[in-house]
DRENDO-1510 file (C-alpha; in Angstrom, 1 decimal, always signed):
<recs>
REC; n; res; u; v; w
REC; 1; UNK; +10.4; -0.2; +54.1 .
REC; 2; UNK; +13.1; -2.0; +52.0 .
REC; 3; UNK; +10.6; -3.7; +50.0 .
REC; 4; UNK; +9.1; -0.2; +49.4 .
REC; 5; UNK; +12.6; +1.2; +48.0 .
REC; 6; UNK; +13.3; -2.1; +45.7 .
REC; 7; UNK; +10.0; -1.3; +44.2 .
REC; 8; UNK; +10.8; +2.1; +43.5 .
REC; 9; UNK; +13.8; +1.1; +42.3 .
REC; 10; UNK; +12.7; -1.0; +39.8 .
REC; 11; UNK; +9.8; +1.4; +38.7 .
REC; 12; UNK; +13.1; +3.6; +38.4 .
REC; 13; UNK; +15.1; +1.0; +36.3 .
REC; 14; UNK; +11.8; +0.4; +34.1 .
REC; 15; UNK; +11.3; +4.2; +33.2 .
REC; 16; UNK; +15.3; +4.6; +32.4 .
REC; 17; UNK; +14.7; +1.5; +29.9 .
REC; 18; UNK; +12.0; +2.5; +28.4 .
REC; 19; UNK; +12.9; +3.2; +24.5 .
REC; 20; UNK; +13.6; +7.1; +23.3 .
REC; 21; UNK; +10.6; +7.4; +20.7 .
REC; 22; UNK; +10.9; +10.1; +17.8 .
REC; 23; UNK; +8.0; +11.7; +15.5 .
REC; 24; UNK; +7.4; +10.5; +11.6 .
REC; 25; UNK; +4.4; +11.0; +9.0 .
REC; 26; UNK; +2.7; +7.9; +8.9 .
REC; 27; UNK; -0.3; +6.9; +6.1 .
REC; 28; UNK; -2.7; +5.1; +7.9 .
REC; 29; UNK; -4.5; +3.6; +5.2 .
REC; 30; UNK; -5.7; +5.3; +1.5 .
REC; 31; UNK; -7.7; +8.0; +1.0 .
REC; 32; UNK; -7.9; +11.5; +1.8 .
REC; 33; UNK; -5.7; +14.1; +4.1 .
REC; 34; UNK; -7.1; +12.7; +7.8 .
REC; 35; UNK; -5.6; +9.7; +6.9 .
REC; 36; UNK; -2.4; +11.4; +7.6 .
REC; 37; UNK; -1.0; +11.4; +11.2 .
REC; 38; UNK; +2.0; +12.0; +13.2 .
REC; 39; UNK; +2.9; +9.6; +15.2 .
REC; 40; UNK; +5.8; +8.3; +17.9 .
REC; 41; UNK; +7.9; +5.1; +17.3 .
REC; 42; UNK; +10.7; +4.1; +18.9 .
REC; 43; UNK; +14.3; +5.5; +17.9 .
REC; 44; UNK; +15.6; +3.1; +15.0 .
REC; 45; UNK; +19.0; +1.6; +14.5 .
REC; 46; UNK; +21.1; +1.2; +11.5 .
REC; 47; UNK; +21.9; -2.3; +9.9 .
REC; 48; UNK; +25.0; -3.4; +8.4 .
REC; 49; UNK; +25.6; -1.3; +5.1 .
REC; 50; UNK; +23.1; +1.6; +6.4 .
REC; 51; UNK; +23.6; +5.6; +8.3 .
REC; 52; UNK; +21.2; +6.5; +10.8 .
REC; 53; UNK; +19.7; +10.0; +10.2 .
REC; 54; UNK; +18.8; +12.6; +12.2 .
REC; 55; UNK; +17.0; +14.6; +9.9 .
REC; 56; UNK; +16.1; +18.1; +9.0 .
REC; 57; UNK; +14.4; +18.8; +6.2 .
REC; 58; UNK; +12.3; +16.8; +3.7 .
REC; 59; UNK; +11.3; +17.4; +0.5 .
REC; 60; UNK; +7.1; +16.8; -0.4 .
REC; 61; UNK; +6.4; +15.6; -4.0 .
REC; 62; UNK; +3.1; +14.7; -6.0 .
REC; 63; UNK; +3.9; +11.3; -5.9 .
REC; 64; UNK; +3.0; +11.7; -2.2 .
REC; 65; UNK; -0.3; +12.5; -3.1 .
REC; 66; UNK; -0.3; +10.0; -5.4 .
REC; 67; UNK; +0.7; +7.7; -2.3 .
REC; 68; UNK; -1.9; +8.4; -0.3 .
REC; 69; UNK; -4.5; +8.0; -2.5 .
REC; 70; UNK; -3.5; +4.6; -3.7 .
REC; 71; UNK; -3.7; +5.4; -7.2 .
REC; 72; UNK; +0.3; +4.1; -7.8 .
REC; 73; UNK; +0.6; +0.6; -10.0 .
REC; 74; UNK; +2.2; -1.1; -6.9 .
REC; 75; UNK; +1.1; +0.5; -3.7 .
REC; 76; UNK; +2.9; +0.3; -0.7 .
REC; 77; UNK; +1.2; -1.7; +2.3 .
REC; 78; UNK; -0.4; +0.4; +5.3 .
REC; 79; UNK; +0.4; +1.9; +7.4 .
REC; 80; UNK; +3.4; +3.2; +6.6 .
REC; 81; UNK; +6.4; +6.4; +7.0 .
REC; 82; UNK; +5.5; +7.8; +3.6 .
REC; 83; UNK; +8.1; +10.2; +1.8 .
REC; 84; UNK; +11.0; +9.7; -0.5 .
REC; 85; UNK; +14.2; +12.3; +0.0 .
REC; 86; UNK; +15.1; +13.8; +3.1 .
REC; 87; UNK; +18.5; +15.9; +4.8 .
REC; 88; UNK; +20.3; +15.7; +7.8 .
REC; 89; UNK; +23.3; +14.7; +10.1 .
REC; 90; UNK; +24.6; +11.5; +10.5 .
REC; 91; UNK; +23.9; +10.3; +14.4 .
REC; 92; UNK; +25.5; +6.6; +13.7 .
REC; 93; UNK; +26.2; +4.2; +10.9 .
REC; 94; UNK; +25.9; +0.0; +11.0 .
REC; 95; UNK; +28.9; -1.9; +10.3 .
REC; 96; UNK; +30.5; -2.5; +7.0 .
REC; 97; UNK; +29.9; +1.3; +5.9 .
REC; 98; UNK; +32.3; +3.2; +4.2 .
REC; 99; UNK; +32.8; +7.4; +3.6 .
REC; 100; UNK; +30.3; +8.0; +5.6 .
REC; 101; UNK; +31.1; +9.2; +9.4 .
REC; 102; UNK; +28.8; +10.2; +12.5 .
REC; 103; UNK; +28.7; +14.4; +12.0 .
REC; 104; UNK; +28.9; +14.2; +8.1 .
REC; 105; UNK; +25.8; +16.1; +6.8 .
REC; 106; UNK; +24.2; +14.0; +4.0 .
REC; 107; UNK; +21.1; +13.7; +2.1 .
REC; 108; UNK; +19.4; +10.4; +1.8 .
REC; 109; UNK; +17.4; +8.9; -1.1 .
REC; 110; UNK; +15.0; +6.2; +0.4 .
REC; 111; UNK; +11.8; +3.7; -0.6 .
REC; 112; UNK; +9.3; +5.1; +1.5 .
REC; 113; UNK; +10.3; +5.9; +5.3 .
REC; 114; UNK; +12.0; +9.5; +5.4 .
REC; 115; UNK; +9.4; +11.5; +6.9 .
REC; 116; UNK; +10.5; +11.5; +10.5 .
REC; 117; UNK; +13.2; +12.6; +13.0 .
REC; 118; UNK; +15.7; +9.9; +13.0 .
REC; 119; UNK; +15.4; +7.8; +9.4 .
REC; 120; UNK; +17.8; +4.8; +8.6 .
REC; 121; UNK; +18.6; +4.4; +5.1 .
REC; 122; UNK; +20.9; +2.7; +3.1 .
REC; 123; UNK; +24.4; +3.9; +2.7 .
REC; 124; UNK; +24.5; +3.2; -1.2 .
REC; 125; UNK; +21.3; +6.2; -1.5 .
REC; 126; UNK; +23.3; +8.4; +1.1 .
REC; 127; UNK; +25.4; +11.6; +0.0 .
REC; 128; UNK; +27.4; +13.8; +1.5 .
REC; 129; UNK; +26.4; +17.8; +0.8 .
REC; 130; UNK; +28.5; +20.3; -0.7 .
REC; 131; UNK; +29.9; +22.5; +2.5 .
REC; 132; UNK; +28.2; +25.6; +0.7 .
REC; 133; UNK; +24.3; +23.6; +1.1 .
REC; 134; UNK; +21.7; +24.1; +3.2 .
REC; 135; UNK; +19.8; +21.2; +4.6 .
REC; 136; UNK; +16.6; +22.8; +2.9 .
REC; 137; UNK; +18.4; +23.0; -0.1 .
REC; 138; UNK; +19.5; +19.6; +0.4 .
REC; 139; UNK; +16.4; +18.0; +0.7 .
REC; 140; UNK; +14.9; +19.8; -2.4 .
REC; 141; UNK; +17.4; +18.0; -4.8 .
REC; 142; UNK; +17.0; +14.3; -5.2 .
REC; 143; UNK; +13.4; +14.0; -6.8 .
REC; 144; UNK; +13.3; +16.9; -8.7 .
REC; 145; UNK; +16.7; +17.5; -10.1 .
REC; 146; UNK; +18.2; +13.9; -10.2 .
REC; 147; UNK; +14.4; +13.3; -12.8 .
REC; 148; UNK; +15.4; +16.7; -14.6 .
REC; 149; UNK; +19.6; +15.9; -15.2 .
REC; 150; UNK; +18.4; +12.3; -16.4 .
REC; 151; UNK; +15.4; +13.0; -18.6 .
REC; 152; UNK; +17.4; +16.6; -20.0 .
REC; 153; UNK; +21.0; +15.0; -20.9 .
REC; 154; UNK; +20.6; +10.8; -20.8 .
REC; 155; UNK; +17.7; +10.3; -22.7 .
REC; 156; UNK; +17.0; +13.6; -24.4 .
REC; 157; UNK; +20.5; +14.2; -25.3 .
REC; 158; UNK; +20.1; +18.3; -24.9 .
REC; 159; UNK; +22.5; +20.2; -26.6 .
REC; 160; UNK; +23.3; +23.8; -28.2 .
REC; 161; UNK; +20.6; +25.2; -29.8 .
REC; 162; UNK; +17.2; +22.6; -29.0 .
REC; 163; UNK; +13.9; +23.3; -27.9 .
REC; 164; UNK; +11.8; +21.9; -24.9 .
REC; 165; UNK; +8.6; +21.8; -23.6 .
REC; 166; UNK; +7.8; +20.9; -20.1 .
REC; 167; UNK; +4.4; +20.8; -18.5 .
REC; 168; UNK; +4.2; +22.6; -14.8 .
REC; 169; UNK; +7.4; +25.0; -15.4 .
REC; 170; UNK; +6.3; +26.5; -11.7 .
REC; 171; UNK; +7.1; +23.3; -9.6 .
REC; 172; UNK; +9.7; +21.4; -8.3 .
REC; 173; UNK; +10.6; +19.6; -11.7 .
REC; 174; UNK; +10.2; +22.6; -13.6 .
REC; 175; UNK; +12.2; +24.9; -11.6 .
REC; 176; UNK; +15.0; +21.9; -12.3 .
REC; 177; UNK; +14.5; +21.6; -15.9 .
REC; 178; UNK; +14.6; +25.5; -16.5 .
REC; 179; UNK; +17.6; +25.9; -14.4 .
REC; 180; UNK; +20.0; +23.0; -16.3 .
REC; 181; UNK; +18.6; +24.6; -19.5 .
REC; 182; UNK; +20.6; +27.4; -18.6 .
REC; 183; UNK; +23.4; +25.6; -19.0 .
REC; 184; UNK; +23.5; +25.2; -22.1 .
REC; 185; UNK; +23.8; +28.0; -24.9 .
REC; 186; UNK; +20.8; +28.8; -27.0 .
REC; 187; UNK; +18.5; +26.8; -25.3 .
REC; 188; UNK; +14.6; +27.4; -25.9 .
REC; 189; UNK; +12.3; +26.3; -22.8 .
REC; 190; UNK; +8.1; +26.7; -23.3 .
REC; 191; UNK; +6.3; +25.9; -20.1 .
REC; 192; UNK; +3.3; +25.8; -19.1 .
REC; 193; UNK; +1.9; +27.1; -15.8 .
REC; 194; UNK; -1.5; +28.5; -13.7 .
REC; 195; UNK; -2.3; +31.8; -14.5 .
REC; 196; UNK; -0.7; +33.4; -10.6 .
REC; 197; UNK; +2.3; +31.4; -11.1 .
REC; 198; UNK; +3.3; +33.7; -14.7 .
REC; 199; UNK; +4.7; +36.8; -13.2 .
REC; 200; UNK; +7.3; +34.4; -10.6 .
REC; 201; UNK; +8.0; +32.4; -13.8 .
REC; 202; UNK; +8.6; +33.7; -17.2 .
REC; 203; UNK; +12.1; +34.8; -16.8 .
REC; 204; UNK; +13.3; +31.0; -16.8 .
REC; 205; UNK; +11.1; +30.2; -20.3 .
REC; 206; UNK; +11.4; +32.0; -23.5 .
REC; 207; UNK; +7.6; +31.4; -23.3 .
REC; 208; UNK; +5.2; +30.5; -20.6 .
REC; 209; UNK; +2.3; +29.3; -21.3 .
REC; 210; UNK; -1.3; +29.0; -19.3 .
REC; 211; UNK; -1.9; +25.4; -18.4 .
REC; 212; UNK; -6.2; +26.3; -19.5 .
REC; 213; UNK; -4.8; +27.2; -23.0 .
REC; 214; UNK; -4.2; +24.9; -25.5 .
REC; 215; UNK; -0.6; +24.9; -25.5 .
REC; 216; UNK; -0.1; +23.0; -28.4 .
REC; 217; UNK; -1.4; +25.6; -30.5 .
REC; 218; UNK; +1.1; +28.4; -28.9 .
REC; 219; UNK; +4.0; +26.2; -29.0 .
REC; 220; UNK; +3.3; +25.8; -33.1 .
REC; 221; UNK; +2.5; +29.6; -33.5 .
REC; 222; UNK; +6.0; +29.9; -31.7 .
REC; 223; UNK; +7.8; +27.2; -33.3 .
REC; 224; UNK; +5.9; +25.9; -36.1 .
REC; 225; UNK; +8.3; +22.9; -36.8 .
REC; 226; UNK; +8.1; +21.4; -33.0 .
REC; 227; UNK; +10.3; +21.4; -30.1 .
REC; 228; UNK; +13.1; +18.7; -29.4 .
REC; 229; UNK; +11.8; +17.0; -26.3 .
REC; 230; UNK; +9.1; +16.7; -24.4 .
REC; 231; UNK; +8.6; +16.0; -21.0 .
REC; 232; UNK; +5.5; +14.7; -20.1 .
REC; 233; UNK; +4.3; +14.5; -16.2 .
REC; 234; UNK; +0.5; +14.5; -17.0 .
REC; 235; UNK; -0.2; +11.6; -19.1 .
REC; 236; UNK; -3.5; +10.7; -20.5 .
REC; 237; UNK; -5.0; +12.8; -23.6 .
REC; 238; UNK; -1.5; +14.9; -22.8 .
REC; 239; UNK; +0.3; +12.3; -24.4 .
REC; 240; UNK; -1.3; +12.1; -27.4 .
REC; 241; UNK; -0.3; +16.0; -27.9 .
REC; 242; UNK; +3.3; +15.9; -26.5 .
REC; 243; UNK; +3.9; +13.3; -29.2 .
REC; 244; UNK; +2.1; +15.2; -31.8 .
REC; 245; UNK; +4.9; +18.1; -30.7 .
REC; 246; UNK; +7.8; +16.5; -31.4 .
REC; 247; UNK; +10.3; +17.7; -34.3 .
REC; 248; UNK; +11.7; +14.9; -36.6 .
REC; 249; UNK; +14.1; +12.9; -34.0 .
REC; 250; UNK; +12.7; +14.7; -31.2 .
REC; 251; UNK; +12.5; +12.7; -28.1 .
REC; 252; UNK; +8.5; +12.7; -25.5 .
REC; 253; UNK; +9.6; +11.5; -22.4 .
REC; 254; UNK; +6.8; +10.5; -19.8 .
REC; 255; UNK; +7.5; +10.7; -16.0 .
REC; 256; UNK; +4.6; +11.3; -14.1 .
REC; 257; UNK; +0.6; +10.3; -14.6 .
REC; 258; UNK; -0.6; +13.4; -12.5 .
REC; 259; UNK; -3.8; +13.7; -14.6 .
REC; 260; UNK; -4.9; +10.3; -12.6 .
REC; 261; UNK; -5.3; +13.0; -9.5 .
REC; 262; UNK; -8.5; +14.9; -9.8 .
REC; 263; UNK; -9.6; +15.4; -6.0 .
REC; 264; UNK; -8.7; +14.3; -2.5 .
REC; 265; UNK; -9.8; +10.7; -2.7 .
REC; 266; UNK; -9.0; +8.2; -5.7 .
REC; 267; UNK; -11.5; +8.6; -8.5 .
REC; 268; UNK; -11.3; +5.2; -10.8 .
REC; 269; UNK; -12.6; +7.4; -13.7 .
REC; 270; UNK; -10.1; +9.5; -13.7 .
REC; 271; UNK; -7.5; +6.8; -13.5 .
REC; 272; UNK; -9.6; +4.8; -16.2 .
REC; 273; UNK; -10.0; +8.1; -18.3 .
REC; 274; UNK; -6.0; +9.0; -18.1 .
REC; 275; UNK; -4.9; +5.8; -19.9 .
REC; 276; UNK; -7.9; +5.5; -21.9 .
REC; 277; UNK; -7.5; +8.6; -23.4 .
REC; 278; UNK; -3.5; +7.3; -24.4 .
REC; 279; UNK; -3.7; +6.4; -28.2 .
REC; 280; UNK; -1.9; +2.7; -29.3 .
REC; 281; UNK; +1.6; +3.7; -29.8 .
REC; 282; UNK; +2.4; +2.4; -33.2 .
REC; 283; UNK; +6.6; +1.3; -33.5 .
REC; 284; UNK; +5.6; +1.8; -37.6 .
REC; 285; UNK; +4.3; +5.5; -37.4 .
REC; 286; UNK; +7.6; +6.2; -34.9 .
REC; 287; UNK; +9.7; +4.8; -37.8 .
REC; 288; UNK; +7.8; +6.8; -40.3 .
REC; 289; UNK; +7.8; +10.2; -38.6 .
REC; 290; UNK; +11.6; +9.8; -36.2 .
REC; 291; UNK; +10.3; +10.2; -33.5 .
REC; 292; UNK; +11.2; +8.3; -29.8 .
REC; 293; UNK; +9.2; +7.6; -27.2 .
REC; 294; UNK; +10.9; +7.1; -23.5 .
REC; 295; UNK; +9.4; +6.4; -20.1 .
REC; 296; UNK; +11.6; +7.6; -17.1 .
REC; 297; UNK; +10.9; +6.1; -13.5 .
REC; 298; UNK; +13.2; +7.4; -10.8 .
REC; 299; UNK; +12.3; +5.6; -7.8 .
REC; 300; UNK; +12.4; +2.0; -9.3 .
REC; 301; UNK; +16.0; +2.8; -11.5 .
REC; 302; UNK; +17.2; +3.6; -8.2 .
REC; 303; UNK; +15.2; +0.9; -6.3 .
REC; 304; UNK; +14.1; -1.7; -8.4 .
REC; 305; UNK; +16.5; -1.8; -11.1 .
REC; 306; UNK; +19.9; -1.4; -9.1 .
REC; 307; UNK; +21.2; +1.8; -10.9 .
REC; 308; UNK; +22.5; +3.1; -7.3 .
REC; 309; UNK; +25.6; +3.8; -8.5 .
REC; 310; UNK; +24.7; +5.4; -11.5 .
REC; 311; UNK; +22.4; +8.0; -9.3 .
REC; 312; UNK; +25.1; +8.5; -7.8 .
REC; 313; UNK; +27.1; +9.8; -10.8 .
REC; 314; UNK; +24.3; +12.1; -11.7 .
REC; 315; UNK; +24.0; +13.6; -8.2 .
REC; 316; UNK; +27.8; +14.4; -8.1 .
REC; 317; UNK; +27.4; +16.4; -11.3 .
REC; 318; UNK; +24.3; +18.1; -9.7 .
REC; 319; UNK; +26.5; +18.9; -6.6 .
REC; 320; UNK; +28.8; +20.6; -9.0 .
REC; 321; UNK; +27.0; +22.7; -10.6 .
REC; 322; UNK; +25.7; +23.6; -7.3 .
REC; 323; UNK; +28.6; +24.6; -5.6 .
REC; 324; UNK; +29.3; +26.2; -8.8 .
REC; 325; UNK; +26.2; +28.7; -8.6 .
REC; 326; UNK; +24.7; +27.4; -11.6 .
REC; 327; UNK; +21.5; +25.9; -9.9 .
REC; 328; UNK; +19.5; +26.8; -6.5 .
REC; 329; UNK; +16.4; +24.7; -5.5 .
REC; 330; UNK; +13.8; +27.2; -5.2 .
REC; 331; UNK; +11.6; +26.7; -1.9 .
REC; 332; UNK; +8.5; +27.9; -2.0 .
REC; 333; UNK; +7.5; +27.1; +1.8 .
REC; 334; UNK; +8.7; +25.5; +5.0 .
REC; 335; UNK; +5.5; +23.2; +7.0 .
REC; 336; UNK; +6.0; +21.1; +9.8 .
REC; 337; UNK; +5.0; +17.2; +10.3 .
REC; 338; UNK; +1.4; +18.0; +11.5 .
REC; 339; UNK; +0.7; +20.5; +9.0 .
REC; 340; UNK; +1.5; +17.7; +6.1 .
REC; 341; UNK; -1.9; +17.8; +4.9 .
REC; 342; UNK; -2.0; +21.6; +4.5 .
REC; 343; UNK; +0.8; +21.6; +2.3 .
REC; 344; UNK; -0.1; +18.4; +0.5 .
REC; 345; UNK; -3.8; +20.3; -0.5 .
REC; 346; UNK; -1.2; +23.6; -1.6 .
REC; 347; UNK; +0.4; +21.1; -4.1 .
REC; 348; UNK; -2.6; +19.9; -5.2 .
REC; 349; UNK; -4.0; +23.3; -6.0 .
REC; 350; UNK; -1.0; +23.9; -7.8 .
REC; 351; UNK; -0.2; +26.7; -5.8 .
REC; 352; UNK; +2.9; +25.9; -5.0 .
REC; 353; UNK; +6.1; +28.3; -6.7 .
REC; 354; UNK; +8.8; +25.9; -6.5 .
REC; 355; UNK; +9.5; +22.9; -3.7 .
REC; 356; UNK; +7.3; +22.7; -0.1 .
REC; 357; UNK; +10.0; +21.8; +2.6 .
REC; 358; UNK; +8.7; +19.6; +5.5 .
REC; 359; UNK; +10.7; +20.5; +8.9 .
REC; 360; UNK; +10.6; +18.3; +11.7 .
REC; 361; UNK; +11.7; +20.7; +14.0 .
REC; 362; UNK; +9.2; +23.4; +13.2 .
REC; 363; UNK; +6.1; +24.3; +15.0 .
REC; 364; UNK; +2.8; +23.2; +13.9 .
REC; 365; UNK; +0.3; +26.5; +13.0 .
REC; 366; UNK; -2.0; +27.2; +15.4 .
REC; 367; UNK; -5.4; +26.5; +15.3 .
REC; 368; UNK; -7.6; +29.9; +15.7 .
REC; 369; UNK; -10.3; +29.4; +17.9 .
REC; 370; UNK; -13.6; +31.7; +18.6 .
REC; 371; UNK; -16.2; +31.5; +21.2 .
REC; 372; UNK; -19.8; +30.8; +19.9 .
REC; 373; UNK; -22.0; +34.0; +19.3 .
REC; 374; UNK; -24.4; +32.3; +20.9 .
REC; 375; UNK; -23.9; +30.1; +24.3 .
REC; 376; UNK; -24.4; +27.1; +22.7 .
REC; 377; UNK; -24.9; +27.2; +19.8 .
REC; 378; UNK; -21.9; +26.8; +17.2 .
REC; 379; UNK; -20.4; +30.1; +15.3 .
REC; 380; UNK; -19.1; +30.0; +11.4 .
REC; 381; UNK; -15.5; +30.2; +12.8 .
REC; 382; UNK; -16.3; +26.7; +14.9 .
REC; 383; UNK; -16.9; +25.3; +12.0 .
REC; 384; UNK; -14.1; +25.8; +10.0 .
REC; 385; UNK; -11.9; +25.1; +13.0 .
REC; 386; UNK; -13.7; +21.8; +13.0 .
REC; 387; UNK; -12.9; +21.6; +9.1 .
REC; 388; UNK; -9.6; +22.6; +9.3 .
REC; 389; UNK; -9.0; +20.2; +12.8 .
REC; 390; UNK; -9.8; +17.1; +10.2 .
REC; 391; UNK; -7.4; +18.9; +6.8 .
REC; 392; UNK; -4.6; +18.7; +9.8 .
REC; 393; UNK; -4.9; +14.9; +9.7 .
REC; 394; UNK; -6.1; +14.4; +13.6 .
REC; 395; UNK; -10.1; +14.8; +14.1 .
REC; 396; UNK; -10.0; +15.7; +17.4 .
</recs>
């Protein structure tokens, strides 16, 4: 009998020590949306110089897609926590870090890994939110307005009275770069969008443009001498035109290849096509006709390149003009973890209005299930249901 209450014991002692485990997005290898899952892990702890998480919203960008596919210059190695940006309360922080305390709520910028519950990142690429933010709003910042501040005022200089052009004006980035053109006076933004996306649009351009049309051709009938700066998320042939847009000492900034994406897998000709279709840049013709060509990169300035603490600059003024009312992240929708590959295939549809949120907290949609018509035999609805079972990342 004691011998029988010592093993319970122990079987006791070896449940209560078992690790807490918490739920993150993990890319199980490259390819298409079932390569997505959600899966547990046990609770992480911060290092010295990093804040432990817990999160509560993320923000879901095309470079995810991009991601998954394996189409990037330098993928990451699989499996991994995909995602980039993420908000949240501080639950603990490793030694040797400074202004940040357990309760603060923060947003953090990270290299891969914020798609869970509990996400440790470093405390350089952590920032504490404005009192007046939500964590969705929080979440929707770093990516898309950090690329739009930098490419907008650092490298195209903006300023009273220029033009821009901007490809996508109805996404995350767009939404960005139409918002901090209001902040200056006599600013003129062209855009292009999809035809549904017009209506929610065209009061943040002076002209919005279908993304089927060619948009060079509009932007000239508009303003036959060019536009100031370009900004360029599509590369390939698109290139070639945003260059041919520019005004004497106007300013085509590329930060995205997007045009590489063409369905749910990666398609070498359409990454072969995209930079084939990119003419030889000639530094001789740039001389001739004043024009610059720039190349912005978030992730590795922040990563790669050790520009933390300039990021950080940039995201205080963007907290300002936050809490000053001058700019709102527009959310377009709110998914949770398992539904990653719905929204992901929303993005890449470009049906997304704004930025898709990723809660950790909310409740997967259900799956809508329908007896057969026939005993037996498998109805339409089973089908789809099977269809949509593998689009949700698990095949059951």
């Amino acid at each position: 009998m004691p011998e029988t209450v010592t093993e319970e014991k122990n079987e006791e002692g070896a449940k209560a020590e078992a690790p807490k485990e918490c739920r993150y997005v993990v890319l199980a290898g490259f390819g298409g949306l079932k390569m997505l899952k959600v899966q547990k892990k046990a609770e992480p702890s911060p290092g010295e110089g990093e804040v432990l998480i817990r999160v509560k919203a993320c923000g879901l960008n095309f470079v995810d897609l991009m991601v998954r596919q394996g189409v990037l210059e330098h993928p990451p190695k699989t499996p991994l926590t995909i995602g980039f940006e993420c908000s949240g309360e501080v639950e603990g922080i490793g030694e040797n870090t400074e202004g940040i305390a357990v309760g603060d709520r923060v947003i953090g910028f990270t290299d891969y890994g914020a798609w869970g519950e509990l996400v440790v990142v470093k405390a350089k690429y952590v920032y504490k939110m404005p009192s007046n933010m939500t964590y969705q709003d929080g979440a929707a910042l770093p990516m898309n307005f950090l690329s739009a501040y930098i490419m907008l005022f650092d490298i195209g200089n903006l300023k009273k009275g220029m033009s821009v052009f901007v490809h996508n004006v109805g996404g995350g980035v767009g939404h960005a770069v139409s918002q901090l053109c209001k902040t200056v006076e006599e600013v003129c933004l062209y855009g292009t969008a999809s035809s549904h996306k017009h209506e929610a649009v065209k009061d943040n351009v002076n002209s919005v443009i279908d993304r089927a049309a060619d948009y060079c051709q509009e932007v000239r009938k508009l303003s036959p001498e060019g536009v100031d700066i370009v900004l360029d998320c599509m590369c390939g042939e698109d290139t070639n035109k945003g260059i041919s847009l520019l005004k004497p000492m106007g300013k085509y900034v590329l930060y995205g290849s997007s045009n590489i994406v063409t369905g749910e897998t990666k398609s070498f000709f359409s990454f072969a096509k995209s930079w084939w279709q990119v003419d030889k840049v000639s530094p001789i013709k740039l001389f001739d006709e004043n024009k610059t060509i720039s190349g912005f990169q978030l992730r590795n300035l922040a990563f790669q390149q050790g520009q933390d603490q300039y990021i950080r600059t940039v995201m205080n003024k963007i907290f300002q003009l936050y809490s000053q009312g001058k700019i709102h992240p527009v959310i377009d929708s709110v998914w949770a973890f398992e539904d990653v590959p719905d929204a992901m295939q929303k993005m890449h549809d470009r049906k997304n209005i704004g930025k898709l949120i990723l809660d950790p907290s909310q409740e997967p949609k259900p799956k809508v299930q329908s007896a057969p018509s026939v005993e037996g035999a498998p109805s339409q609805e089973d089908g789809k249901d099977n269809k949509e079972t593998v689009v949700n990342g698990d095949q059951q």
